[in-house]
TITORSE-988056 format. One line per 10 residues: number of its first residue (from 1); their letters; for each residue x, y, z of C-alpha. Coordinates in nm, 2 decimals, padded with zeros to 4 digits. Layout:
BEGIN
NUM	A	X:Y:Z; ...
This chain:
BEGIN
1	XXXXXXXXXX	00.00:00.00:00.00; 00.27:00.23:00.06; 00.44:00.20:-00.25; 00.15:00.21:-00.42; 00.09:00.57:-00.21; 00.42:00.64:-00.35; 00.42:00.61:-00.69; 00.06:00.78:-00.70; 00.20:01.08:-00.53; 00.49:01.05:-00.78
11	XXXXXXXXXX	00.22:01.06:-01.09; 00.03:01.33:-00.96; 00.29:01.53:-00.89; 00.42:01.51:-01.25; 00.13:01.56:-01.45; 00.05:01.90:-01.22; 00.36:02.06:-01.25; 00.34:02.40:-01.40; 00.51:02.44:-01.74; 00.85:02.55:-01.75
21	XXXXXXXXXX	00.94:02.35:-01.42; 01.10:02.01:-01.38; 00.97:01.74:-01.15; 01.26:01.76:-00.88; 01.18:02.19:-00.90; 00.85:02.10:-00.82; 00.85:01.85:-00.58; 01.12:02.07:-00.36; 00.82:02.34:-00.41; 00.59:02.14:-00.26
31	XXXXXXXXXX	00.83:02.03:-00.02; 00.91:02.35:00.14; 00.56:02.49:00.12; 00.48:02.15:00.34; 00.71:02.21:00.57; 00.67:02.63:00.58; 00.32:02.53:00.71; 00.42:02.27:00.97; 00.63:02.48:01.13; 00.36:02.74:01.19
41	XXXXXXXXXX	00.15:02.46:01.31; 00.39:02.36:01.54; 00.47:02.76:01.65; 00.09:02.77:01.73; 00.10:02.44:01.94; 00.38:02.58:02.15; 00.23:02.91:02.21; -00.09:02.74:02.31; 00.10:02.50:02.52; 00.27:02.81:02.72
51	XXXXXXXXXX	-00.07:02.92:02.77; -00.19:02.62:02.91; 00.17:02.59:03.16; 00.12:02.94:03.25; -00.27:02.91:03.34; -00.22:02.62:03.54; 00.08:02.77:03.70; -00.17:03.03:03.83; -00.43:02.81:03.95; -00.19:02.63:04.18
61	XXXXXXXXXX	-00.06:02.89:04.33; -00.45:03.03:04.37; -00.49:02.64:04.55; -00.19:02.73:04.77; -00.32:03.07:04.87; -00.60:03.21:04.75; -00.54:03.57:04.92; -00.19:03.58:04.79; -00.32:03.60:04.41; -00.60:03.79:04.51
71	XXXXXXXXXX	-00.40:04.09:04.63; -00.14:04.05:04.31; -00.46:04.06:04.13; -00.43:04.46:04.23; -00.11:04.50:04.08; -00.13:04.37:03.73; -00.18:04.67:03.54; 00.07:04.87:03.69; 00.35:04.54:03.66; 00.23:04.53:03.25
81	XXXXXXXXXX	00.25:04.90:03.26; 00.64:04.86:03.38; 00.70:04.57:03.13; 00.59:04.72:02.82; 00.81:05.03:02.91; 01.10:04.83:02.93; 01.01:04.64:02.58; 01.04:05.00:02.40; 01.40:05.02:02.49; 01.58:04.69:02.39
91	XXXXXXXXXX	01.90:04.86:02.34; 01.91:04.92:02.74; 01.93:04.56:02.75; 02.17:04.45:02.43; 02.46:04.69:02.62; 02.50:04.47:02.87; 02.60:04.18:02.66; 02.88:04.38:02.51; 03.25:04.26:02.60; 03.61:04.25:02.49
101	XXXXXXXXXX	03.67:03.88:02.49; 03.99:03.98:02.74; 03.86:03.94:03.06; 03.96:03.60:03.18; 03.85:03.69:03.58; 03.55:03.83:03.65; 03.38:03.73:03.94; 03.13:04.02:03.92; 02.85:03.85:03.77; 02.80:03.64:04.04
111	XXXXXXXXXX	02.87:03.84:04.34; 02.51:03.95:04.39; 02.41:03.56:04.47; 02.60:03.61:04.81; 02.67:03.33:05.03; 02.47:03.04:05.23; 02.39:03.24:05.51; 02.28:03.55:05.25; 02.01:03.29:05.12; 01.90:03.19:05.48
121	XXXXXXXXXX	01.90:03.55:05.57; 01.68:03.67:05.32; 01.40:03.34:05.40; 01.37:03.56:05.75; 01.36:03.87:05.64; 00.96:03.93:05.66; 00.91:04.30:05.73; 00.56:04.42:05.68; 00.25:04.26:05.52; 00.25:04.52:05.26
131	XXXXXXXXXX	00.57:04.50:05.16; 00.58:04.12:05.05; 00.18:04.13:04.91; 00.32:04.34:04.63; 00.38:04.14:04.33; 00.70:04.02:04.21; 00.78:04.33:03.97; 00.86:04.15:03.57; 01.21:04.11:03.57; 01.40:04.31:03.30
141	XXXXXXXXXX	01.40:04.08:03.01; 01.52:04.13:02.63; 01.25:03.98:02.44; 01.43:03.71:02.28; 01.35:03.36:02.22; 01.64:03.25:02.48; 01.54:03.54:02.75; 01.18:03.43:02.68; 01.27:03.02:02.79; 01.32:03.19:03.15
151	XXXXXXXXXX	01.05:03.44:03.18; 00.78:03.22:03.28; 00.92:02.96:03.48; 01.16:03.25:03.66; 00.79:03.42:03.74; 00.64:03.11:03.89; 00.84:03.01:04.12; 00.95:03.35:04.23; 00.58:03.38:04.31; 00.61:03.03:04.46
161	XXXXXXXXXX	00.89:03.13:04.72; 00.70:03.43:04.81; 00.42:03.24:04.92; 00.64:03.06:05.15; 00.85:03.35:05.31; 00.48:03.47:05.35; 00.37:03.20:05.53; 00.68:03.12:05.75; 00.62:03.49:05.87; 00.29:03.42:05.97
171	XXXXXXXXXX	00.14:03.69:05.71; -00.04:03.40:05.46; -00.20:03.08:05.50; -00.04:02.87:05.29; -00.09:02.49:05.17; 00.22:02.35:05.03; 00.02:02.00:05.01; -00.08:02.08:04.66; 00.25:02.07:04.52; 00.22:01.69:04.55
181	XXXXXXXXXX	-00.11:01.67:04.37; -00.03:01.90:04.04; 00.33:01.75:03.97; 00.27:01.85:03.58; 00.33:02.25:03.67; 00.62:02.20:03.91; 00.80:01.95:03.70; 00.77:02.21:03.38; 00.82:02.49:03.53; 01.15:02.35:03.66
191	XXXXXXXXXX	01.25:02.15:03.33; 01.24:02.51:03.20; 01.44:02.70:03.39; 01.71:02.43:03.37; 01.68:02.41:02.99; 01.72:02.76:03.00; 02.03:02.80:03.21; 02.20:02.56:03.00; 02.11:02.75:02.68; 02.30:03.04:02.84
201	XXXXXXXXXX	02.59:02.86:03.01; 02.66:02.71:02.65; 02.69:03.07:02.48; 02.83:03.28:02.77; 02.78:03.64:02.77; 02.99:03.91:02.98; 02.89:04.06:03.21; 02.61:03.82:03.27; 02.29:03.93:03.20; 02.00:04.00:03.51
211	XXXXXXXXXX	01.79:03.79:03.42; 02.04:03.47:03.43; 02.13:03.57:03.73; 01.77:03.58:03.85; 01.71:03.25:03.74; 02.01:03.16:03.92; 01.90:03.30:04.21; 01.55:03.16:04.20; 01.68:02.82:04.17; 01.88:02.83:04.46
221	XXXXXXXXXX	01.65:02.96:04.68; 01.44:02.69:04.59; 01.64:02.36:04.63; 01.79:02.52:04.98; 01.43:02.61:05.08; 01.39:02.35:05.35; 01.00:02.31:05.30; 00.97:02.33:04.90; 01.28:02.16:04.82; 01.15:01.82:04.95
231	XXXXXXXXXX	00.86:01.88:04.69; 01.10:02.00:04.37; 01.35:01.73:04.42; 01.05:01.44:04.46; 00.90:01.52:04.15; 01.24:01.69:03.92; 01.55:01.49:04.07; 01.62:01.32:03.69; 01.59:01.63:03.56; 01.81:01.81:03.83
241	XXXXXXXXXX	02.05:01.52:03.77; 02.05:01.55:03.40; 02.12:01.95:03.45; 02.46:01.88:03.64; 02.54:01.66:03.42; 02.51:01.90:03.13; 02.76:02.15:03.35; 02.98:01.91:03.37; 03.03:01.82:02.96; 03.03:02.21:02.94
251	XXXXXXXXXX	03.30:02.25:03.19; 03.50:01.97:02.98; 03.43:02.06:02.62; 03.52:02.41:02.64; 03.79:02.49:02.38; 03.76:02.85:02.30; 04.06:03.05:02.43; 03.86:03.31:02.68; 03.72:03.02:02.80; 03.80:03.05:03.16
261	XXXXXXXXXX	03.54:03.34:03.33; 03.26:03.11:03.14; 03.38:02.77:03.30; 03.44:02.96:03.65; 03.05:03.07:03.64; 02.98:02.70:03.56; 03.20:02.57:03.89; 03.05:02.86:04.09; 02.69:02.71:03.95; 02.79:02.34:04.04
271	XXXXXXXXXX	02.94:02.46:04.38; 02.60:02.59:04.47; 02.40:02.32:04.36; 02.59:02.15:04.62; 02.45:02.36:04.92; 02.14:02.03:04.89; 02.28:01.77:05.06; 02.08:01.53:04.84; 02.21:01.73:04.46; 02.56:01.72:04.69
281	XXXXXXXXXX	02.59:01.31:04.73; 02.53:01.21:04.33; 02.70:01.58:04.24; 02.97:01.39:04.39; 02.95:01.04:04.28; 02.91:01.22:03.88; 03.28:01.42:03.97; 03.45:01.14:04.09; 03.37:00.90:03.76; 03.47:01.18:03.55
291	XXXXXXXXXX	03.76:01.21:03.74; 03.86:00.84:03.74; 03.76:00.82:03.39; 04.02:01.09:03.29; 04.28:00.95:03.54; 04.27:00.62:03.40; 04.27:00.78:03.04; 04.57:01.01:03.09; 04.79:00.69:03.26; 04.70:00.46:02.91
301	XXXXXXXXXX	04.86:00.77:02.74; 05.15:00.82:02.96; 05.26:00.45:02.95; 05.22:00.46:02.55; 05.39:00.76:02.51; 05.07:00.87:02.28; 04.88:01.24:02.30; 04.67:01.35:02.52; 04.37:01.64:02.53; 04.55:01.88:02.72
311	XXXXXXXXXX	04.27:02.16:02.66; 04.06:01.90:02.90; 04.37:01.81:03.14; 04.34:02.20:03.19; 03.93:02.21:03.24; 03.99:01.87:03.47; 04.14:02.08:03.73; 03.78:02.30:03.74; 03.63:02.00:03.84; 03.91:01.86:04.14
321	XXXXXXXXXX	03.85:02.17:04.28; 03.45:02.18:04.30; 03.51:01.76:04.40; 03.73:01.90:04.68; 03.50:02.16:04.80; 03.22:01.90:04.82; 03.41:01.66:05.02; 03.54:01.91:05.29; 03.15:02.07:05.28; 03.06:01.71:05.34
331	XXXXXXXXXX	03.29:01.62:05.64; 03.21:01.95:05.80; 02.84:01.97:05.78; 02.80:01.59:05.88; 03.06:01.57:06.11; 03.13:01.26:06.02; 03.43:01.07:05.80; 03.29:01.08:05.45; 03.40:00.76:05.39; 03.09:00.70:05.58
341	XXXXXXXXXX	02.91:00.87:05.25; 03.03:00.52:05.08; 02.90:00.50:04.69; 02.99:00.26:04.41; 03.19:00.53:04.29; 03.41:00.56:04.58; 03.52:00.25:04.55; 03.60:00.26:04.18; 03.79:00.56:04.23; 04.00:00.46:04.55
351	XXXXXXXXXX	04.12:00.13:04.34; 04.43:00.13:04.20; 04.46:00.50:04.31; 04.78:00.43:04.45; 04.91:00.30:04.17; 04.78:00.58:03.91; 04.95:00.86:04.13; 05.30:00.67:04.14; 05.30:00.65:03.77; 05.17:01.04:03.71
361	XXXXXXXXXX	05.34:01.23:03.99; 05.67:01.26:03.78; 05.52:01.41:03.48; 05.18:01.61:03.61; 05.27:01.65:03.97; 04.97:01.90:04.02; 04.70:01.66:03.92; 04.87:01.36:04.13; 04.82:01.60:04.40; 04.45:01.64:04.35
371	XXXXXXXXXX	04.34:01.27:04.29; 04.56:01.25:04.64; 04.41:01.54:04.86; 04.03:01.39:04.72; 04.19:01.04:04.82; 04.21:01.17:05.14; 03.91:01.35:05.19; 03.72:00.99:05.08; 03.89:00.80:05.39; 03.95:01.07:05.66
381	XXXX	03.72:01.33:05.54; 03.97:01.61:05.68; 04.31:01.71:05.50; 04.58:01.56:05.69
């Protein structure tokens, strides 16, 4: 039947072709007409699909607090007001995207995340009712297709951890409880903001833009929120896993010759994540199989004689230093040896360790030192 399809579509398609045109002319007409319209079919079907995210993001956070959307409710025209002011004026935003290419330090773009105790800080900091019922003002987006993968989901749960400084205070009622029963939302709304970080930690720009940091930010917040982060990590942890894994590849592909401000945003980025003590275990167990894997690759080389990646032995050393930092975190926070931690991986790496740093420590003495101070940190979990 299909080849009878075929060759019917073949006939037709010859006897209807305009004068003047051959067969393969025609049929690539057809072709890209086909294809011209699938694509607005398909541009429709995502636009109606945002719709759809973006309404049910609303109702759940109108089942988690009803008087919390009520009084944002009162702001919404003067919030569109503010965001179609800033959509007049993209150049305000395409200026901060410009840069030399010669900074290879800059640790700027990330200094307004502060530090652990910031983020804890800021969860206490309730003031007045009226200060925290006023909507989250739109953040100051370019309206681009990338910019655009982080509005929405940004929005959300900025609303979403509003509601809960809200209620911690005492100011809102507040039922978390239907996080577990609409996991479509909160799993979207967090695929998105991951997919869009990654979009922007693959093309860097400096300084980084507000609105990545935002996202940054937002994320954060949320997995070292002790009451919603039980919730996000339930229902996105393959997700969350497949995001560090992405940072990781990114932190090890890197080739371009400025590449080092990028891949120190990434490490700061991977260094936070590690703040959950859950993202923290298997954010370790991912480091040290990379690790092995390039210890065990760079030995094969050294015994040969044969060449190795040297642009990745560089970007290796990114992620013995987040691996390092982890561990130490670890030991500390548990007060325990993280030995205790234990992991398939642990193992793996620890055998033949030995061995691997005898061989190595002549010719890269720096990176012998690594795989030994982590070696450490695995079976004392303190530097000697």
């Amino acid at each position: 039947y299909l080849k009878i399809s075929k060759l019917a579509l073949a006939f037709a398609i010859i006897r209807s072709k305009p004068p003047g045109k051959s067969s393969k002319e025609y049929t690539e007409y057809l072709a890209k007409t086909v294809s011209e319209q699938d694509f607005g079919w398909k541009w429709k079907v995502e636009v109606l699909e945002a719709e759809v995210l973006r309404l049910r993001q609303e109702l759940l956070l109108n089942r988690i607090s009803p008087r919390f959307c009520l009084e944002n409710r009162k702001q919404d025209t003067s919030a569109e007001t503010l965001l179609g002011q800033e959509s007049v004026n993209p150049a305000s935003c395409s200026s901060q995207l410009e840069d030399s290419g010669c900074d290879v330090c800059n640790d700027s773009a990330f200094d307004s995340l502060g530090t652990a105790s910031d983020f804890h800080q800021s969860q206490h900091n309730v003031n007045t009712s009226k200060h925290w019922l006023e909507r989250v003002p739109p953040l100051n987006f370019c309206h681009t297709s990338k910019e655009q993968s982080l509005t929405a989901p940004v929005h959300f749960l900025q609303r979403l951890l509003e509601i809960r400084k809200l209620s911690e205070g005492g100011i809102l009622q507040a039922d978390f409880s239907e996080l577990e029963n609409d996991s479509f939302t909160i799993c979207n709304s967090v695929s998105q903001l991951l997919d869009g970080l990654t979009v922007f930690y693959k093309s860097p720009k400096f300084p980084s833009p507000s609105f990545l940091n935002e996202g940054v930010r937002v994320l954060i917040s949320l997995i070292t929120d002790t009451k919603l982060s039980n919730h996000v990590l339930k229902k996105c942890f393959k997700k969350m896993e497949e995001f560090k894994k992405n940072l990781i590849q990114i932190i090890l592909r890197n080739r371009s010759v400025n590449r080092f401000q990028a891949l120190n945003s990434v490490s700061q980025m991977l260094g936070l994540l590690g703040r959950n003590n859950i993202l923290r275990n298997s954010l370790i167990s991912l480091l040290l199989s990379e690790v092995r894997r390039f210890a065990e690759q760079l030995l094969q080389s050294h015994q040969v004689q044969s060449v190795y990646d040297i642009t990745q032995y560089e970007n290796m050393f990114l992620l013995c230093m987040i691996l390092e930092q982890l561990l130490q975190n670890e030991a500390e926070e548990s007060n325990i040896s993280s030995s205790d931690y234990g992991g398939e991986e642990k193992i793996k790496f620890l055998k033949n360790l030995d061995e691997i740093i005898l061989h190595l420590s002549d010719e890269f003495p720096l990176f012998s030192l690594y795989l030994w101070r982590v070696s450490v940190l695995l079976n004392s979990g303190q530097m000697q």
